[in-house]
C-alpha positions as CSV (number, residue, x, y, z in Angstrom):
1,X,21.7,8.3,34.4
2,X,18.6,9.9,32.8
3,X,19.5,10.3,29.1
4,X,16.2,10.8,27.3
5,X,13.4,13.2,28.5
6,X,10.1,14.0,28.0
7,X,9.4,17.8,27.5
8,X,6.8,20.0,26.7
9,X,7.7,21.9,23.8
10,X,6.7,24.9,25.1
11,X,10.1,24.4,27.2
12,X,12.3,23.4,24.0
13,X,15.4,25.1,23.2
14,X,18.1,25.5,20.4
15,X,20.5,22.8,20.9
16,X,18.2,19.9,21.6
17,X,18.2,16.4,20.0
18,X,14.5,15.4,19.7
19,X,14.4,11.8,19.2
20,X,11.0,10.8,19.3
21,X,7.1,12.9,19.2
22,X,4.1,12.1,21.0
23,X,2.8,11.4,18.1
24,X,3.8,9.2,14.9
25,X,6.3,10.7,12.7
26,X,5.1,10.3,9.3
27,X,1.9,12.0,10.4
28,X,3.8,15.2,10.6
29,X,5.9,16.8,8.2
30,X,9.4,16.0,9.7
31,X,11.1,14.2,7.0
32,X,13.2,11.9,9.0
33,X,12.7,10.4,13.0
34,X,15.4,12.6,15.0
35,X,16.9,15.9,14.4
36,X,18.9,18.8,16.2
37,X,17.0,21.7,16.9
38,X,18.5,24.5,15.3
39,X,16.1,27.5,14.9
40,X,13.3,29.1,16.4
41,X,11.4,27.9,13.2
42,X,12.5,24.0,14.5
43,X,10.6,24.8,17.8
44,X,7.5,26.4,16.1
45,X,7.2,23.7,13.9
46,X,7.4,21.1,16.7
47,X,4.4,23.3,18.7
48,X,2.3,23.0,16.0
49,X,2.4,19.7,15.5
50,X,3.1,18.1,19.5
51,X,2.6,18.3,22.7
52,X,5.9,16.9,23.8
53,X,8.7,14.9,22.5
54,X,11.5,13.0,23.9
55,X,15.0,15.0,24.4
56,X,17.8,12.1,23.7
57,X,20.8,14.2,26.2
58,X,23.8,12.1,24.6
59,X,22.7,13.8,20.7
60,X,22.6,17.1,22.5
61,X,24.3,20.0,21.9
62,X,25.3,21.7,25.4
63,X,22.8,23.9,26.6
64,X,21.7,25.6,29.9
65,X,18.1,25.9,30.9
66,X,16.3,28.6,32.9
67,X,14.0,26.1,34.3
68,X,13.9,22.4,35.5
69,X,12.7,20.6,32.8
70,X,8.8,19.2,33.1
71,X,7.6,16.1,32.9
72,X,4.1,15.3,30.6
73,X,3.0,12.6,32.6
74,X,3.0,14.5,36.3
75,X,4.7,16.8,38.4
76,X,7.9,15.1,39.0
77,X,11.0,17.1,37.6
78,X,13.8,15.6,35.7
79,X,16.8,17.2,37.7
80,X,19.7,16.9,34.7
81,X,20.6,19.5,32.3
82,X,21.2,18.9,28.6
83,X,25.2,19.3,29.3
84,X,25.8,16.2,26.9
85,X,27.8,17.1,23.3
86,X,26.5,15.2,20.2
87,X,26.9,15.0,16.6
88,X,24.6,15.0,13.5
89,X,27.3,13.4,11.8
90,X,26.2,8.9,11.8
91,X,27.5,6.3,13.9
92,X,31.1,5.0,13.7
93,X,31.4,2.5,11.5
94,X,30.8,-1.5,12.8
95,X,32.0,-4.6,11.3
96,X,29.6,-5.0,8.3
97,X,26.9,-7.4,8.6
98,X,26.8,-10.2,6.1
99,X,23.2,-10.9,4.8
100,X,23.1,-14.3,5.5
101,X,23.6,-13.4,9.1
102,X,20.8,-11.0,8.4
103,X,18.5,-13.5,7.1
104,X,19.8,-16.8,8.8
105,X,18.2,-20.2,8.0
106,X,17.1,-18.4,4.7
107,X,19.6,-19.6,1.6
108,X,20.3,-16.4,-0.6
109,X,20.5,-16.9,-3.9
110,X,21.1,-13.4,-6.9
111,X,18.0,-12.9,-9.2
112,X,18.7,-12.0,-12.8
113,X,16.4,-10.3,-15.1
114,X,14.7,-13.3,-16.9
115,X,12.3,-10.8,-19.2
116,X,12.8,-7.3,-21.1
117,X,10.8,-4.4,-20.3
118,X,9.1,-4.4,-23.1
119,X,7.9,-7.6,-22.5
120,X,7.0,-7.7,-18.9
121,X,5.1,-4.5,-18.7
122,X,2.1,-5.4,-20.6
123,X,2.1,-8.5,-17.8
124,X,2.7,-6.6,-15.2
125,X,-0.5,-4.1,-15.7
126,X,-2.7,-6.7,-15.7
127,X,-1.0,-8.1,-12.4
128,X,-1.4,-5.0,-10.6
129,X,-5.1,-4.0,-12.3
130,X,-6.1,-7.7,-10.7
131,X,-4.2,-6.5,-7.0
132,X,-5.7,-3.2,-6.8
133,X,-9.4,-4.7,-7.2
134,X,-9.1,-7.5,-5.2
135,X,-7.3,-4.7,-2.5
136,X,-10.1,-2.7,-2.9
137,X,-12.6,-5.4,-2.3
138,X,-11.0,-6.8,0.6
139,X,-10.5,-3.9,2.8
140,X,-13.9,-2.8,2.1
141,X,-14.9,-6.0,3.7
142,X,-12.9,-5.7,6.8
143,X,-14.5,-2.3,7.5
144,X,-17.8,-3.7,7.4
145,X,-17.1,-6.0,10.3
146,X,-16.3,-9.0,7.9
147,X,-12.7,-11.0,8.3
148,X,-9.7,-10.6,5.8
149,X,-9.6,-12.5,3.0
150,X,-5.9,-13.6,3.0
151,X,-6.1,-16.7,0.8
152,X,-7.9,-14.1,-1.6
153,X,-4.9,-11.6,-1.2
154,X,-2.4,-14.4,-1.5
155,X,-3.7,-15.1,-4.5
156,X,-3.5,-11.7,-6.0
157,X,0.1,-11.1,-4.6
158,X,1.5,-14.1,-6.5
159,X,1.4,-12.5,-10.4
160,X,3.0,-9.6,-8.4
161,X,5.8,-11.2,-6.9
162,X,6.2,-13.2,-10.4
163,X,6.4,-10.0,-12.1
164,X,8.8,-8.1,-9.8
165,X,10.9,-11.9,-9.7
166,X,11.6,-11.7,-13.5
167,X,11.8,-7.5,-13.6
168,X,11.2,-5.3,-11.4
169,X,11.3,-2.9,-13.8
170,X,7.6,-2.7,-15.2
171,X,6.1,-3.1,-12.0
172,X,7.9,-0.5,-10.6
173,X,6.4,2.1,-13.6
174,X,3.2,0.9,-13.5
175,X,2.5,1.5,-10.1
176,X,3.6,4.8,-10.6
177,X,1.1,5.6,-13.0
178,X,-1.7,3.8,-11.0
179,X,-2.6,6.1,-7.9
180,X,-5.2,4.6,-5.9
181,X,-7.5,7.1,-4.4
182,X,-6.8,6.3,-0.8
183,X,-3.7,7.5,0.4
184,X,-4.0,4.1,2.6
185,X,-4.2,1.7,0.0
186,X,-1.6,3.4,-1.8
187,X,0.6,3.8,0.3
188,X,0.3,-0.1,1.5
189,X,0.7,-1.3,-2.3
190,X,3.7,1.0,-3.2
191,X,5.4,-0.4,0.0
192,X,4.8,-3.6,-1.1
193,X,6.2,-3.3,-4.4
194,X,9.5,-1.3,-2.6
195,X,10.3,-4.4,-0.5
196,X,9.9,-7.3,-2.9
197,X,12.2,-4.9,-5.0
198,X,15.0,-5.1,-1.8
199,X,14.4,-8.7,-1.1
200,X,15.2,-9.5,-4.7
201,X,18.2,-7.6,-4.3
202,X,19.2,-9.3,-1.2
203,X,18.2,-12.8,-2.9
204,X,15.4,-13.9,-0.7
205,X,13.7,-16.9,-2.0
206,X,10.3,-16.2,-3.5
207,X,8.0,-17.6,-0.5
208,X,9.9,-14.8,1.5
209,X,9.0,-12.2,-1.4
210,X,5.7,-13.2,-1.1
211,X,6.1,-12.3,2.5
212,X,7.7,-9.3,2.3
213,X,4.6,-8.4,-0.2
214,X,1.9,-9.0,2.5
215,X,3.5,-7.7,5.8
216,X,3.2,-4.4,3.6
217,X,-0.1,-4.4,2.1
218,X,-1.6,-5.2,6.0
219,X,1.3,-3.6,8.2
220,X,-1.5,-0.4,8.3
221,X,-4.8,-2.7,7.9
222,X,-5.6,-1.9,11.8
223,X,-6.1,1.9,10.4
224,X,-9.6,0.7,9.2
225,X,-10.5,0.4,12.8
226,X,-9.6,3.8,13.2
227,X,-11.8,6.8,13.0
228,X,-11.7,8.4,9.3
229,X,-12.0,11.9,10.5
230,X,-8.7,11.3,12.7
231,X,-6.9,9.9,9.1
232,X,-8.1,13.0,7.8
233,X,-7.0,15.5,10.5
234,X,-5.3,18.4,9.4
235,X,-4.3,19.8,13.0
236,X,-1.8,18.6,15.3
237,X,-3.0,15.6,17.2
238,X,-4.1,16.0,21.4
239,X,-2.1,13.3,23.3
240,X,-5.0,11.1,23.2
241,X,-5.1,11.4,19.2
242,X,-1.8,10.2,19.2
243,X,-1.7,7.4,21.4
244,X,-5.6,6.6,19.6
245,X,-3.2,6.4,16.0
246,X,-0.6,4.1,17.1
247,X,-3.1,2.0,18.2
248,X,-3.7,0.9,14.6
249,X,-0.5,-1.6,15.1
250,X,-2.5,-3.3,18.1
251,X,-5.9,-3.1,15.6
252,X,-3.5,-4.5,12.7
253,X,-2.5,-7.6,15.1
254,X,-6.5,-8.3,16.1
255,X,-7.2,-8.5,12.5
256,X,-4.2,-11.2,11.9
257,X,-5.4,-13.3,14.4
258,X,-9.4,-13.0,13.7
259,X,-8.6,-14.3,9.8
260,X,-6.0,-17.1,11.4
261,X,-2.7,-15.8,9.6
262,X,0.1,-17.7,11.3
263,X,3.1,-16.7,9.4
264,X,5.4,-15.0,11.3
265,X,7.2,-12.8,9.2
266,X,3.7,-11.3,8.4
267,X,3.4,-10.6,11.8
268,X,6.2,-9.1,12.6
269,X,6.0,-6.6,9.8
270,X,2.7,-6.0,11.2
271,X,3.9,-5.8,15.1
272,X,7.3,-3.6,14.6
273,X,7.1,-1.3,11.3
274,X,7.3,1.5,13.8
275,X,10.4,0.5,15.4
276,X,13.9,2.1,14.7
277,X,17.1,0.7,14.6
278,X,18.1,2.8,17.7
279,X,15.5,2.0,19.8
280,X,13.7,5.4,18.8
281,X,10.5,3.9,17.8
282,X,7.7,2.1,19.1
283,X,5.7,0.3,20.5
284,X,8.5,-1.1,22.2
285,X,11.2,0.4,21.5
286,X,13.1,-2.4,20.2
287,X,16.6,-1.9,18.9
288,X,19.6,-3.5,16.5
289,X,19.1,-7.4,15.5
290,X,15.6,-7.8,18.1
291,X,13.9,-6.0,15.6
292,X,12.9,-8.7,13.6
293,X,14.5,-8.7,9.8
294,X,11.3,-8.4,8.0
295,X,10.4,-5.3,10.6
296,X,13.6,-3.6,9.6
297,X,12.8,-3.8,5.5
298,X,9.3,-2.9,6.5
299,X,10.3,0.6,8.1
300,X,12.6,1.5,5.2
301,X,10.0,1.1,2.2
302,X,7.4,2.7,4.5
303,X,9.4,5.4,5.3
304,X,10.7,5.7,1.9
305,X,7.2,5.6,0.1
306,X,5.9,8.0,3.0
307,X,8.5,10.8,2.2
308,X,8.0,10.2,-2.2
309,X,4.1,10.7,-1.3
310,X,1.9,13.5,-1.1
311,X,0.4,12.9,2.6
312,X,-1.8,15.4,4.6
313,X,0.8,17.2,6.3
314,X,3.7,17.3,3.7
315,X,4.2,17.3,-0.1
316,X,6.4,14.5,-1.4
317,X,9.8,14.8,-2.3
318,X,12.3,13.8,-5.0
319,X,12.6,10.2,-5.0
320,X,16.8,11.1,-4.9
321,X,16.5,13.3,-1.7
322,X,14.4,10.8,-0.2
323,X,17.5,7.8,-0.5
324,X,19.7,10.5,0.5
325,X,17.0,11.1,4.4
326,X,17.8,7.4,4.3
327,X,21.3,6.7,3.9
328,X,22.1,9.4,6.4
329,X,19.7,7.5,9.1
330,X,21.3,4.1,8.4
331,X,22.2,2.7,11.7
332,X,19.9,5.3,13.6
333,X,16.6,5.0,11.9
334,X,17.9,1.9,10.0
335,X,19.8,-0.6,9.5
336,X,22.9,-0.1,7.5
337,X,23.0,-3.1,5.2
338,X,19.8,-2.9,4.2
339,X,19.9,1.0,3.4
340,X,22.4,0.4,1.0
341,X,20.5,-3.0,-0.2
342,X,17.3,-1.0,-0.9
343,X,19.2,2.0,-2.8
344,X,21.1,-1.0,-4.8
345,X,17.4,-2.5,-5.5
346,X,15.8,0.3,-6.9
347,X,18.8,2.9,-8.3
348,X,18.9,6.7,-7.9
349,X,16.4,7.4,-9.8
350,X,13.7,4.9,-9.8
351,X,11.1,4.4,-12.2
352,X,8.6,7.1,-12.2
353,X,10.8,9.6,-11.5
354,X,10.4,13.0,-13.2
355,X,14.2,13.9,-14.2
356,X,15.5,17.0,-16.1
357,X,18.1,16.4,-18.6
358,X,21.0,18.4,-19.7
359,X,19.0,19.6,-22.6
360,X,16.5,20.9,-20.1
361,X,14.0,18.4,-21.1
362,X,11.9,16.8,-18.9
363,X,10.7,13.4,-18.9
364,X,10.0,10.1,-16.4
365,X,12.4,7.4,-16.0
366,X,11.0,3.9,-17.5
367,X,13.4,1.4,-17.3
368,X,17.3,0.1,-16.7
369,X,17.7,2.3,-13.5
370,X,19.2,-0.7,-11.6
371,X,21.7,-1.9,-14.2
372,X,22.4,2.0,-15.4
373,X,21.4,3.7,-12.7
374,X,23.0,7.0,-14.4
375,X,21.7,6.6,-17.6
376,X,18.6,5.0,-18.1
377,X,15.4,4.9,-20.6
378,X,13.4,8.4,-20.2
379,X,10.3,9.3,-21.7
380,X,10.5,12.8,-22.9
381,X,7.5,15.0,-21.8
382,X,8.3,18.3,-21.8
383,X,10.5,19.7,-24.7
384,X,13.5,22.0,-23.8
385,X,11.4,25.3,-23.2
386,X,9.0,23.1,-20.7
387,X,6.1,22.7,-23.2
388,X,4.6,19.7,-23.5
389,X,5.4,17.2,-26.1
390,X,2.6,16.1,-28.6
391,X,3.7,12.6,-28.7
392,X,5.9,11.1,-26.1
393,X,9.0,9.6,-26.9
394,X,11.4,7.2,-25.1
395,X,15.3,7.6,-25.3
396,X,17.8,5.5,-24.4
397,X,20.5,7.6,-22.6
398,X,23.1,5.2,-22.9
399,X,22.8,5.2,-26.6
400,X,21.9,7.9,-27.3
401,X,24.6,9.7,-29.4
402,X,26.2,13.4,-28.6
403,X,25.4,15.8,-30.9
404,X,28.4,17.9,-33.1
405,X,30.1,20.2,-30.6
406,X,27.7,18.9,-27.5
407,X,28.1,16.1,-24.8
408,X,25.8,13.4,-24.3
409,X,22.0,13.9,-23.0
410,X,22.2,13.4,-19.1
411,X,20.2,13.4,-16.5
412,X,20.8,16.9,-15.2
413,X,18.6,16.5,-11.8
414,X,15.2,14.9,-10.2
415,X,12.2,17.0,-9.7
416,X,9.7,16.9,-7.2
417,X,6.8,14.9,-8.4
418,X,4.0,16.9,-10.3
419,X,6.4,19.4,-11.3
420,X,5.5,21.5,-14.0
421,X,1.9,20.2,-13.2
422,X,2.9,16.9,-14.5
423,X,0.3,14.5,-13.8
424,X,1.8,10.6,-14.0
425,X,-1.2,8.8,-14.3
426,X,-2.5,10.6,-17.4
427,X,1.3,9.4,-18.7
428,X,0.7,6.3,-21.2
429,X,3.5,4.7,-23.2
């Protein structure tokens, strides 16, 4: 039987499950891949944005339509109603997946933090400084016709990978602060940084961190084979717009092959980025364990850095709403163990995250928000009354001590980024 559709959304109702767009999803502003539609607003949005989308029946709420439903691709009519009941709520619960099932052949072994903050920043600035020119330099090569330089990029990844290996902490905050220009670029090095974070956690050996570390930075290289002005478009994409953006995986691929990279992994973060956990995604729709391993840590730090970044059709959001998009996908969008791995690997509130405290100050996380993830090192920017402080201070929330009468400072909630105009990367220690 029929279970997924393709409909027009000018024939969309309340009550359908839309699990896929003719376009990619983190070029609209849907925060997650699949959701109920539950107001008129839901269907205006979706108009704006698509031409059609894909109707899962079995996520459905029961509904009756006053038409046959249409079909994009011709004049052939799907004859079965949405009659099928569904719930937001996610999956049942499986048998948990050990990692070393995940990651077979691969010998797991736990990291521990081998420098202090303190220490491994200064190191870790000049790591990225040295990866964000090289990036730049490369790139700008491969647009003008020239082939990747991947022993170059290997090269640069390494003091990266070293850094993130012995702390993860000061990498973390200084790519924060260090917004590249190109939302492109930025987003390709902040995903990178994300999934060394996870495979640390997981206990991946350091040849696969270096792994994880490229598939990122090129899983979105075939985009420089695709028009700029279409990156730049700032009006829901024509079926042929779409289809011309997905291409950039089959662009990404060429690229691979023209510079000779032969390892796998790479390739597979390259190929299957897009794909979903539930078969949702594309180009293949690949589901469960076929996605490759690498492919399934891939779409969780893209997603991840996508929804914590402004992008041209959404503002970012709190890094803590974002884990919470996430966990609720695991085992739809993503895969369970690995959801839990990555919010394990880089703490509720990450570094770089603007926080207010109980004191109504408001500052950026720094440091300890793995081990403490409740409590960790803030620099104060804002006093109580949300005016800046002259000279910014660091407090340690586990120590610090509650004043006479008064509980401890806490963190009290995470903001958006840039609020209260808050510019990161004019933020120096």
């Amino acid at each position: 039987m029929l279970q997924t559709h393709r409909v027009s959304t000018s024939d969309l109702h309340i009550g359908m499950y839309v699990s896929a767009l003719d376009r990619p999803w983190l070029e609209t502003p849907f925060i997650t891949q699949g959701f109920l539609i539950e107001t008129t607003e839901d269907i205006a949005k979706l108009q704006r944005y698509c031409q059609s989308v894909f109707v899962d029946s079995r996520r459905s709420r029961e509904v009756h339509l006053a038409k046959p439903l249409q079909t994009v691709e011709g004049s052939a009519r799907t004859r079965k109603v949405l009659q099928q009941k569904s719930s937001k709520a996610a999956p049942k619960e499986r048998p948990r997946v050990p990692m070393e099932q995940i990651f077979r052949g691969r010998r797991l072994t736990p990291y521990s933090d081998d420098s202090k903050w303190e220490e491994e920043h200064p190191r870790a600035q000049q790591a990225l400084n040295t990866l964000i020119f090289d990036i730049d330099d490369i790139f700008e090569n491969v647009t003008t016709g020239d082939k990747l330089n991947v022993i170059k990029l290997r090269k640069s990844v390494e003091p990266v990978v070293d850094s993130i290996s012995r702390n993860p902490d000061a990498c973390l905050w200084v790519n924060r602060l260090k917004q590249h220009d190109q939302y492109t670029y930025q987003h390709s090095l902040s995903a990178s940084m994300w999934s060394v974070s996870l495979g640390r956690q997981v206990g991946l050996p350091r040849q696969d961190l270096r792994s994880l570390a490229m598939g990122c930075l090129l899983m979105d290289v075939g985009k420089l084979r695709i028009d700029p002005a279409l990156l730049r478009l700032d009006r829901e994409f024509s079926t042929q717009e779409a289809a011309e953006m997905a291409g950039h995986i089959g662009h990404g691929l060429d690229i691979l092959d023209e510079c000779g990279v032969m390892n796998r992994d790479v390739i597979d973060m390259v190929a299957h980025h897009h794909e979903r956990y539930d078969g949702s995604g594309y180009p293949n729709g690949m589901s469960g364990e076929d996605i490759p391993a690498f492919a399934r840590i891939a779409a969780i730090v893209d997603t991840y850095d996508a929804l914590t970044s402004n992008r041209m059709h959404a503002k970012a959001i709190a890094p803590s709403d974002a884990i919470k998009l996430l966990y609720n996908a695991r085992d739809r969008d993503f895969q369970a163990e690995l959801v839990e791995a990555f919010i394990q690997a880089i703490g509720i509130y990450p570094a770089g995250t603007l926080v207010e405290l109980s004191s109504g100050e408001v500052g950026v996380v720094v440091a300890e928000y793995r081990t403490r993830r409740l409590r960790p090192k803030v620099m104060l920017l804002l006093d109580a009354n949300k005016n800046k402080i002259a000279r910014p201070q660091v407090v340690d929330l586990q120590e610090e001590p509650a004043q006479a009468g008064a509980p401890a400072l806490t963190i009290k909630k995470s903001l958006q980024p840039q609020a209260y105009g808050i510019d990161l990367t004019h933020v120096s220690l």
